[in-house]
VEXDOKOL-927541 format. One record per residue (C-alpha): residue in one letter; chain; z, y, x. Coordinates in steps of 0.1 Angstrom, whole numbers, plus 2048, in hexadecimal, padded with zeros to 3 digits. Each point is the difference from the previous one (the first is absolute). Layout:
+-----+-------+-----+-----+-----+
| res | chain |  c3 |  c2 |  c1 |
+-----+-------+-----+-----+-----+
|   A |     A |   Z |   Y |   X |
...
+-----+-------+-----+-----+-----+
! end
This chain:
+-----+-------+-----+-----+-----+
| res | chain |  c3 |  c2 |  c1 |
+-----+-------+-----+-----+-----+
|   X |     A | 800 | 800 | 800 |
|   X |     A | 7F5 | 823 | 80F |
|   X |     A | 81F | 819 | 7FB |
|   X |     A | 7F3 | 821 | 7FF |
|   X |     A | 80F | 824 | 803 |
|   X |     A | 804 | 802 | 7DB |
|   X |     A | 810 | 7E1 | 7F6 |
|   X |     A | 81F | 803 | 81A |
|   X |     A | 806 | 823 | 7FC |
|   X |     A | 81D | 808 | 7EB |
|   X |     A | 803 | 829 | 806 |
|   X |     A | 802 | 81D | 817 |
|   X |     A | 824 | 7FC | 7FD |
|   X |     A | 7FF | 7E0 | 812 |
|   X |     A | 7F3 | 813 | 81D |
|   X |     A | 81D | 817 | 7FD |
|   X |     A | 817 | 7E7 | 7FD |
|   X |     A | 7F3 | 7EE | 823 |
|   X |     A | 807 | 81B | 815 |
|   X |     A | 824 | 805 | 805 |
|   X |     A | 801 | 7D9 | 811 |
|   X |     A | 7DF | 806 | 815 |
|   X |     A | 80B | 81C | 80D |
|   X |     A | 81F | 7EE | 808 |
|   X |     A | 7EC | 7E8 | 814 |
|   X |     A | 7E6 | 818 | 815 |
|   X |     A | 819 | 818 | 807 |
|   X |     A | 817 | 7EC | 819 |
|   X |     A | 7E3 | 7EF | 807 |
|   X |     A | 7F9 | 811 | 81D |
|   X |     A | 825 | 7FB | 815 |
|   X |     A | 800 | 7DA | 7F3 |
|   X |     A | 7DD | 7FA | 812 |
|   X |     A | 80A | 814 | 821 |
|   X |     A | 822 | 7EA | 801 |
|   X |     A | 7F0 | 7DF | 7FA |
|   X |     A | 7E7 | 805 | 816 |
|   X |     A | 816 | 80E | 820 |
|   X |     A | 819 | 7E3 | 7F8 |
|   X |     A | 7E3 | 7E9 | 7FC |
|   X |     A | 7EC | 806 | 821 |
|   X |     A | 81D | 803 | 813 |
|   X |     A | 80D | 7DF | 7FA |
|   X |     A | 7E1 | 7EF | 7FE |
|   X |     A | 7F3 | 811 | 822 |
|   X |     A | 821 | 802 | 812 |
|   X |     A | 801 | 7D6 | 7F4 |
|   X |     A | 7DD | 7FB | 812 |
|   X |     A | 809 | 80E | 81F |
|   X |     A | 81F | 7EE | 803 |
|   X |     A | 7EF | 7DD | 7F6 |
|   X |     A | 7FF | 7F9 | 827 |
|   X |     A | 82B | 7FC | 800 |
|   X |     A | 806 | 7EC | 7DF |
|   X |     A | 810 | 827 | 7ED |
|   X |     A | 7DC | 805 | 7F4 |
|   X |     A | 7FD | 7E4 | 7E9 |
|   X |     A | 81C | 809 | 7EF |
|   X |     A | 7F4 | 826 | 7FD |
|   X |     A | 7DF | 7F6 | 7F2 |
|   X |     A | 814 | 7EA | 7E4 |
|   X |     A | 81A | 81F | 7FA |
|   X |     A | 7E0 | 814 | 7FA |
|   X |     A | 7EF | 7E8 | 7E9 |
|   X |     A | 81F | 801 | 7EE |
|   X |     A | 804 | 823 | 7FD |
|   X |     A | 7DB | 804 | 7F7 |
|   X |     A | 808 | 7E3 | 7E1 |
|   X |     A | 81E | 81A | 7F9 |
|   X |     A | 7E8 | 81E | 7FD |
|   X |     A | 7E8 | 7E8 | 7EC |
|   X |     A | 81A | 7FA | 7E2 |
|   X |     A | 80D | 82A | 803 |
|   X |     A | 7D9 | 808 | 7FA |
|   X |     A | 801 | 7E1 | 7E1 |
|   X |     A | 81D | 811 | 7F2 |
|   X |     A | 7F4 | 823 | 804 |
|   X |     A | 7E1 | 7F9 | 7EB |
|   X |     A | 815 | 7F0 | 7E5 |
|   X |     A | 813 | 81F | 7FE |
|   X |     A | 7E6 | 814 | 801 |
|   X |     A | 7F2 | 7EC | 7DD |
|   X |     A | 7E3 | 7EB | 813 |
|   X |     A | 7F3 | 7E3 | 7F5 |
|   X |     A | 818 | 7E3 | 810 |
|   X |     A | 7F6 | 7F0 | 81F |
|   X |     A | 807 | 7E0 | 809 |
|   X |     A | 817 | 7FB | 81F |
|   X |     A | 7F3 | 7E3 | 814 |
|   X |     A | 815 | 7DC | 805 |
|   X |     A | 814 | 809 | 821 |
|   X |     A | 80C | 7E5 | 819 |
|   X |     A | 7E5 | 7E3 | 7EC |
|   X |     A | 7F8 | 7F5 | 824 |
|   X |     A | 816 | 7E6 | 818 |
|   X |     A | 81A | 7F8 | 7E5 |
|   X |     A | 80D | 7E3 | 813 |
|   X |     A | 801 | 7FF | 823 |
|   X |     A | 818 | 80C | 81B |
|   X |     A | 813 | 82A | 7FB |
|   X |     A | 7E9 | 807 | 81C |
|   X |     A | 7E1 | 7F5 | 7EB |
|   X |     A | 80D | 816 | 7E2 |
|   X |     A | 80D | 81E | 815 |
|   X |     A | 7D9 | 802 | 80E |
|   X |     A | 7F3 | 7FA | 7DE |
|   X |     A | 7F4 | 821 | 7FF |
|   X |     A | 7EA | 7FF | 819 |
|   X |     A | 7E9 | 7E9 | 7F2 |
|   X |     A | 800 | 80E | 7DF |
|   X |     A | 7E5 | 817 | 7F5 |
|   X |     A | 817 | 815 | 7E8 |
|   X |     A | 814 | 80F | 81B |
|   X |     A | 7DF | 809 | 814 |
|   X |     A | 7F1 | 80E | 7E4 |
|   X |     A | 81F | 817 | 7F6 |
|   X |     A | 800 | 808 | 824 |
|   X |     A | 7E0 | 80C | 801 |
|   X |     A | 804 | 813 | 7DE |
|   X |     A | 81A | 811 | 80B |
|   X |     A | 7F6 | 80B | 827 |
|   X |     A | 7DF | 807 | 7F3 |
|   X |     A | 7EC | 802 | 7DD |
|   X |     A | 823 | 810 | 7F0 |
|   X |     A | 802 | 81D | 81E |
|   X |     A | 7DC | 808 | 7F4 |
|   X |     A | 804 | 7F8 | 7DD |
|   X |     A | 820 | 814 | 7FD |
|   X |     A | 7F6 | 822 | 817 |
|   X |     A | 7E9 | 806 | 7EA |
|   X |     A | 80C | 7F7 | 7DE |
|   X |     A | 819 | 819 | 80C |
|   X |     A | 7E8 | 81A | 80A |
|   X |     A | 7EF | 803 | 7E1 |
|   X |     A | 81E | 800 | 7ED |
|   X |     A | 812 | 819 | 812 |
|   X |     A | 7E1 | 814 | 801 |
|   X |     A | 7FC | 7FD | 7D9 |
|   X |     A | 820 | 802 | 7F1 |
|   X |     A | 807 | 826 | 81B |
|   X |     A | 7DF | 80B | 7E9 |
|   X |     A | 80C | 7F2 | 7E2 |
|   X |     A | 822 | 815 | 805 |
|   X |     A | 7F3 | 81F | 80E |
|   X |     A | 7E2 | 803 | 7E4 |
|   X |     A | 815 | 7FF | 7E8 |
|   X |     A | 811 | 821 | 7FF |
|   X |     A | 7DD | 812 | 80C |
|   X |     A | 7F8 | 80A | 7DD |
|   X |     A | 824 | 812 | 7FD |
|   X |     A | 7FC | 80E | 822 |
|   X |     A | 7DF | 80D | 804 |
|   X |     A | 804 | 822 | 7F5 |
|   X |     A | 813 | 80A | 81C |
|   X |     A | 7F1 | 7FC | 820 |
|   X |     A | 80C | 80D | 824 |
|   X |     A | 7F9 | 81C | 80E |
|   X |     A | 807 | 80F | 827 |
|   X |     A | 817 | 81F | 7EB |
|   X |     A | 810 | 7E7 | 7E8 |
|   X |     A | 7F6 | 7EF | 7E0 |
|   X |     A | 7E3 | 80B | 7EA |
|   X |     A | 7F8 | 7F5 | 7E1 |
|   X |     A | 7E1 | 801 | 7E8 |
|   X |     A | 7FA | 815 | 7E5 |
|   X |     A | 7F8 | 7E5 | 7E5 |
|   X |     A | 820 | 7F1 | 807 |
|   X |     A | 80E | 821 | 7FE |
|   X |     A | 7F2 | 803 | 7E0 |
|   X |     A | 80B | 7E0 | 7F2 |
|   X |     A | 820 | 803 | 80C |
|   X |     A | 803 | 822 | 7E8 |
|   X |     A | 7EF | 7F7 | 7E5 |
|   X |     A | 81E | 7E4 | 7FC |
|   X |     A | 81C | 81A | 80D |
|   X |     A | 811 | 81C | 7EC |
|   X |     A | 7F0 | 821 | 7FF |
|   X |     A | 820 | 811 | 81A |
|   X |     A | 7F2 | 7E7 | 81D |
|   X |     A | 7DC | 80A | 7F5 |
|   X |     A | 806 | 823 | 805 |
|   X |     A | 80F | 7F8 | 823 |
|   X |     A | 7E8 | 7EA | 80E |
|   X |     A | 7E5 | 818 | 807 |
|   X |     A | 816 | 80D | 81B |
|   X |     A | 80C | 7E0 | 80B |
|   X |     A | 7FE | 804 | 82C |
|   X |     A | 7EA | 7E0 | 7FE |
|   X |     A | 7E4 | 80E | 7EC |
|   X |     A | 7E7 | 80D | 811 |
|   X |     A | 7EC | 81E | 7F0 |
|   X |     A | 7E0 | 7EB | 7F8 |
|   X |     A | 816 | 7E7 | 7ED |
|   X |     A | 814 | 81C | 7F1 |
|   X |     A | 7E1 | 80F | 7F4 |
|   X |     A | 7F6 | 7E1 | 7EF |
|   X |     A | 822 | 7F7 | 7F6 |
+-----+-------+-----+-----+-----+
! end
């Protein structure tokens, strides 16, 4: 069956309603990627070069570990941010029986931990910089258009503030006739805007 626009949309509302928990998720988005990613390639790097003297090993697991942590806080994130659930995959399903040594470097051989790695050290860095760009980006011209049609009339000037004779003239066509009288000598008038006040 081919869902269209049309037959999932339920309102503008919904929109409205969306954007409280997305913004919730994009706008920590940013320190949550530079963390995981400094922890991240620091472990897993610092593990390689130690390799050589035994400490490495156990690095490189600490980091697959941590990047499985970051895995599941991104999971949770998008629940809470009202996404579509995703499916955590089935941890530890390799080397069940064997030796602690066989399950302690269990991680190494499975592909989940690699992949998380790899999502977090790389495609969420990307991923998440610019998610964060954008939305920084447009929610600072959401905020600051807003008051421009309130805030237009005035205008700065190098002597002070200046402001336009048609919102002069709305402002006393809605104010009492004692203000009216004094606003053609107001010091921010100029004379071509008193003229045609």
């Amino acid at each position: 069956m081919l869902v269209t626009m049309s037959t999932t949309r339920r309102g503008y509302g919904r929109y409205w309603l969306g954007l409280l928990p997305e913004l919730g998720f994009l706008l920590p988005l940013l320190p949550v990627t530079i963390v995981g990613l400094s922890v991240l390639l620091t472990l897993f790097w610092t593990g390689v070069g130690m390799i050589p003297i035994v400490v490495g090993v156990f690095l490189v697991l600490a980091a697959l570990f941590v990047a499985r942590g970051f895995g599941i806080f991104e999971l949770a994130r998008l629940r809470g941010a009202l996404f579509p659930a995703i499916t955590p995959p089935r941890w530890d399903r390799t080397m069940r029986q064997g030796s602690a040594l066989s399950k302690l470097l269990a991680p190494l051989v499975d592909g989940h931990y690699w992949l998380y790695l790899l999502h977090g050290s790389l495609v969420n860095p990307i991923v998440g910089i610019v998610s964060w760009s954008i939305t920084i980006s447009w929610l600072a011209v959401a905020v600051s258009g807003s008051p421009t049609r309130s805030s237009r009339c005035g205008f700065p000037r190098a002597t002070g503030w200046r402001f336009c004779s048609i919102c002069l003239r709305r402002a006393a066509s809605s104010c009492p006739t004692s203000w009216r009288a004094r606003r053609s000598t107001a010091p921010w008038c100029s004379s071509s805007a008193r003229s045609s006040c």
